[in-house]
N, C-alpha and C positions, 0 to 999 in steps of 0.2 A: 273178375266176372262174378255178379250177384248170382246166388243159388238160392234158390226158393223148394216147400216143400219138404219129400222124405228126405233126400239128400243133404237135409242144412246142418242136422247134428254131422254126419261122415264130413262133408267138408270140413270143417273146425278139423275133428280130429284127422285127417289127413295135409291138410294145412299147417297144422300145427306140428305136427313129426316132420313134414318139408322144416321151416322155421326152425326148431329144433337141429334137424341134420345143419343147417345154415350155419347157426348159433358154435355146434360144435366142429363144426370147421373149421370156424376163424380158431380154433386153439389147437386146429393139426399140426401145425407145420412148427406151434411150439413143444405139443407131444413130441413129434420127431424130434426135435432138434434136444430135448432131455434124455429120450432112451440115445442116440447118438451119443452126447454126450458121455453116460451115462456108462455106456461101452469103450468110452474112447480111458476113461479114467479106470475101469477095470482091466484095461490092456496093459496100460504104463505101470501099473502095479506087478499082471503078469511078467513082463520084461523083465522086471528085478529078480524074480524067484528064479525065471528059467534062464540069465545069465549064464548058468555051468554046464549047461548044456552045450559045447561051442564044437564037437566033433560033429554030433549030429547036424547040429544048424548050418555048417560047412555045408556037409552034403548037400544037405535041402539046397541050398543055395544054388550051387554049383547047378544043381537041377533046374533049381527055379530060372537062372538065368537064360540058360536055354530054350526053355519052354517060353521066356518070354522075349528073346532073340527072335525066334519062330514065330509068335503071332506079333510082335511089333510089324517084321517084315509081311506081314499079311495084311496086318492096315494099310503101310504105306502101297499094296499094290492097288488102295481103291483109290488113292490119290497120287499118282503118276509124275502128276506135274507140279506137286508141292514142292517147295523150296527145303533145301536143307535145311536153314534155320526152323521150319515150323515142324520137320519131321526130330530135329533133336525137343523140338517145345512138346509135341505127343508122349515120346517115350517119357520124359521127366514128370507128366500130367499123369502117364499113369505108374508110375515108381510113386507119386507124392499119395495118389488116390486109393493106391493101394497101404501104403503106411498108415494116410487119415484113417480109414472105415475097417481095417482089417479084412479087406479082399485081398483072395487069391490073383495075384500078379497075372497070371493065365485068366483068369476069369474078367481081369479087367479088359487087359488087351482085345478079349474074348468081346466084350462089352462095348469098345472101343470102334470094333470091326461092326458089332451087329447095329450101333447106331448109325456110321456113316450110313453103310447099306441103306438104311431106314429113312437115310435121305437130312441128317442131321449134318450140316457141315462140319467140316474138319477145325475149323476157326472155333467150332460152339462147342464142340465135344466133352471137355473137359468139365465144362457145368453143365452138361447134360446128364452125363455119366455120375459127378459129383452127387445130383439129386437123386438119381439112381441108388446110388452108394448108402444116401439118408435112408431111403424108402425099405431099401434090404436090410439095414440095420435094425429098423423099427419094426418093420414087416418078418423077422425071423427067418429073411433066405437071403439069396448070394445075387450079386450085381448083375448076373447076366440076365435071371427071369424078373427084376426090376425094373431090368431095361425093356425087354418086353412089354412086360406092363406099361409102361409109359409111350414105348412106340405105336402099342394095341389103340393109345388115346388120342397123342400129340399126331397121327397120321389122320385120323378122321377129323378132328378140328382143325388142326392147321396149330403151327407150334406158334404160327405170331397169335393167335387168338388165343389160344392157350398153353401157357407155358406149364415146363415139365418139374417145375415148383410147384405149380396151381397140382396138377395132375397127381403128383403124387398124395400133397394132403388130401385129396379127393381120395383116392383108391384106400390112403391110411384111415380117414376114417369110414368109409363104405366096409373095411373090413370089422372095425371097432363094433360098428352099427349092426351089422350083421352078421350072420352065420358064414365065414368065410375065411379064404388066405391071401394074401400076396399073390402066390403060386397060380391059387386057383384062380384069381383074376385073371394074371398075366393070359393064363391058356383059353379064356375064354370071353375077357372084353369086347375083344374083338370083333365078337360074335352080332356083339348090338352097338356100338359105337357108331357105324358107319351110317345104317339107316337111323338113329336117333339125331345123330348130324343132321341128315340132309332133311327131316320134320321141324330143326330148329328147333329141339328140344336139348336142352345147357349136358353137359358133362356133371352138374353137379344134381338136376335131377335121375338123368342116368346113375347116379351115384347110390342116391338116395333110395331110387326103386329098387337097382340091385341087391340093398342094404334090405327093404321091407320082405323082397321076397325071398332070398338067401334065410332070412330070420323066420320065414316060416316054412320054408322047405329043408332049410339045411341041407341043399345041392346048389352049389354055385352052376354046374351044367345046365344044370334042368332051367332056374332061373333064370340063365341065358338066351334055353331056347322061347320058354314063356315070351322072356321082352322082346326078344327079335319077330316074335309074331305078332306082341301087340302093334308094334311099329311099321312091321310091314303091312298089315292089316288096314291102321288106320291111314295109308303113305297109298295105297295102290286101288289105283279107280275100279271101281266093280264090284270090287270085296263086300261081303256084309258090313265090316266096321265100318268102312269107307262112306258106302248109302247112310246106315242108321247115324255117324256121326252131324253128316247133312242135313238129316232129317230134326236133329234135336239141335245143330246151333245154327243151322243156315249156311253153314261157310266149310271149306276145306281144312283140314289138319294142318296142315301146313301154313294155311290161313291164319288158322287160328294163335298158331303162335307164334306166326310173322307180327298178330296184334299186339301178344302182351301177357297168351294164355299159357298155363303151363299143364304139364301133361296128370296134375292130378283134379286143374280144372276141367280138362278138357271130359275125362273119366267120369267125372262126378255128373257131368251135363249128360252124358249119354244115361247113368243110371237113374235119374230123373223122367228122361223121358223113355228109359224102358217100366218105370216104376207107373208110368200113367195107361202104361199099357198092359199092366200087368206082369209084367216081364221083367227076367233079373239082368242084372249088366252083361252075365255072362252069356246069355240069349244074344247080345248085339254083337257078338263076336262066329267066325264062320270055324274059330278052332278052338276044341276045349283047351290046349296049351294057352293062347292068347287071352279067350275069356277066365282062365285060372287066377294068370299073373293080374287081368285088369280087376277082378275080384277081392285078390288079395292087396291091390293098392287103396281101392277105396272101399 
């Protein structure tokens, strides 16, 4: 969409940080796959050193097996009617998942349970969890709030639309990009996934915003509640943002990028034609939360 006007330098530079966030994308999943790595080769070194350690590690064992006796049997209560063969194929997915990434065996099973739940079948688990496993590695925490993460995304889009590969180098660099964690995604994706879904607005610009406003708030919360108003705002008939986005492109939000638009086009057309009226973008908005975050985008 042409933008004419005050708005023509902001476009460039907000287009251009989309572009950008794009560009660093396509090299998350090999970031991941080197800090992974990266880990996996400062473990096998660890293992030699702590060889002589073999009473203790008993112990642990002896514990850990238990704990993961106990939550294997808690996966298989969500699949009832699994075959014996797929229920010895899970426990050994996650003995191997826990080996690969250096997750806690409890943490996996742990993770195992919270993705079926989540509606991941038992047949996909294993690389679902595995991406998980990448994501915690890179991301500085433990597979179970990676799994969140991922479930917070892969449930609003649909995991055939997006997969939990795509998702995670999304989230890894949304973190990169901005002021944020892993953690703090997980607990708060959530929050705006669901309506940025149903506006048709991508997961990777949801990514990208959380990245611009995280970076200038340094509160993933707060930026949460920001974009969950800008979205429901411009999503729900009546609203201020709703009318004034009408008003400046002719057509519905949703419309708009059913055509093709993306939500920093859509922004930038509104502060245009709040700018003809003398008015700043965040005037077109009915809450200072929503008009903060649409501020700070474009």
């Amino acid at each position: 969409m042409a933008i004419a006007g005050p708005a023509a330098t902001v476009y460039v530079d907000v287009e251009g940080d989309l572009t950008k966030f794009k560009q660093d994308l396509k090299n998350a999943g090999d970031d991941v796959k080197k800090q992974t790595g990266a880990w996996q080769k400062n473990t096998k070194r660890a293992g030699a050193v702590a060889a002589g350690a073999a009473a203790g590690i008993a112990l642990a064992s002896a514990n850990a097996f238990v704990n993961f006796d106990k939550g294997i049997r808690e996966v298989y209560t969500l699949i009832p009617d699994a075959s014996a063969e797929l229920r010895d194929t899970l426990a050994n997915d996650a003995r191997f998942i826990s080996s690969e990434y250096g997750q806690e065996l409890g943490l996996v099973t742990s993770a195992f349970y919270d993705s079926i739940s989540a509606g991941v079948a038992a047949e996909d688990v294993r690389g679902f969890v595995a991406d998980a496993s990448k994501l915690a590695v890179a991301g500085a925490t433990d597979v179970s709030t990676a799994v969140d993460a991922l479930t917070g995304v892969t449930n609003a889009y649909g995991i055939d639309v997006l997969s939990a590969s795509k998702a995670s180098d999304i989230l890894f660099e949304t973190m990169k990009a901005g002021k944020t964690t892993i953690p703090e995604l997980a607990s708060k994706i959530a929050n705006v996934t669901p309506d940025a879904e149903a506006l048709g607005v991508s997961f990777e610009q949801v990514g990208a915003a959380m990245a611009a406003v995280t970076a200038t708030t340094g509160n993933t919360a707060e930026a949460s509640t920001k974009l969950r108003g800008v979205f429901s705002e411009l999503g729900k008939s009546g609203t201020k943002a709703f009318d004034n986005f009408g008003e400046a492109t002719g057509q519905t939000f949703r419309d708009f990028t059913a055509g093709g638009g993306t939500l920093a086009e859509g922004l930038l057309a509104m502060q245009t034609y709040a700018a003809e009226s003398d008015l700043t973008l965040t005037d077109m908005f009915g809450s200072v939360e929503a008009g903060g975050a649409a501020l700070i985008l474009a």
